[in-house]
C-alpha positions, -999 to 999 in steps of 0.1 A, spaced: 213 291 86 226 261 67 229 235 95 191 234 109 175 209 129 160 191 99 189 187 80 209 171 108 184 149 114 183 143 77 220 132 73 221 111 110 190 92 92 207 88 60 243 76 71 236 68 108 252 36 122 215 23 131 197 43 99 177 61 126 174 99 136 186 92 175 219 80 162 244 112 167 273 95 184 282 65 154 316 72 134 296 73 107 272 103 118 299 123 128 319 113 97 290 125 76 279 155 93 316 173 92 320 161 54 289 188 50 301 211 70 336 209 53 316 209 18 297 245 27 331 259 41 350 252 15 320 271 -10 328 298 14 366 304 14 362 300 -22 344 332 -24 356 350 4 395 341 3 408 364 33 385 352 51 415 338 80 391 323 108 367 305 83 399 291 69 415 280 101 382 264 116 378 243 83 413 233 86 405 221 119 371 204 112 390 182 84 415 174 110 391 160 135 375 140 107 405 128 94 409 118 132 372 99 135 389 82 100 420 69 115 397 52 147 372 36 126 401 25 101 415 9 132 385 -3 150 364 -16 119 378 -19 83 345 -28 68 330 3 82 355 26 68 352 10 34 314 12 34 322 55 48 346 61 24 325 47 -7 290 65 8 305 97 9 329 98 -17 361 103 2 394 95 -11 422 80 12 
């Protein structure tokens, strides 16, 4: 499996709100965590193209963190910067 325990933990520690483990409910977890599923999805579409539900469910994971980009935009410009830059993304 791709998405174990340890690597979770691994990327709340890394981009967490509070740099710790516990912290799975920050913008900034959740931000992180879907860019890496997005990342392994998109490998996978790439090599298996007809694959419809993959597609669709990739579709829908950028959605909701384009979503958890918009509210922290709103809430906290700083924070979205600071996202944006750490992981690369492009507005």
């Amino acid at each position: 499996m791709y998405l174990n325990k340890e690597k979770k933990t691994e990327i709340f520690t890394q981009y967490g709100k509070a740099q710790s483990s516990t912290d799975t409910g920050s913008a900034e977890s959740q931000i992180a965590l879907f860019t890496y599923r997005i990342k392994h999805l998109t490998e996978h579409v790439k090599k298996n193209h007809k694959d419809y539900v993959t597609t669709r469910s990739l579709t829908r994971l950028v959605g909701k963190r384009r979503a958890l980009l918009d509210y922290l935009y709103d809430r906290d410009v700083e924070r979205y910067r600071a996202i944006i830059k750490t992981l690369g993304l492009r507005k």
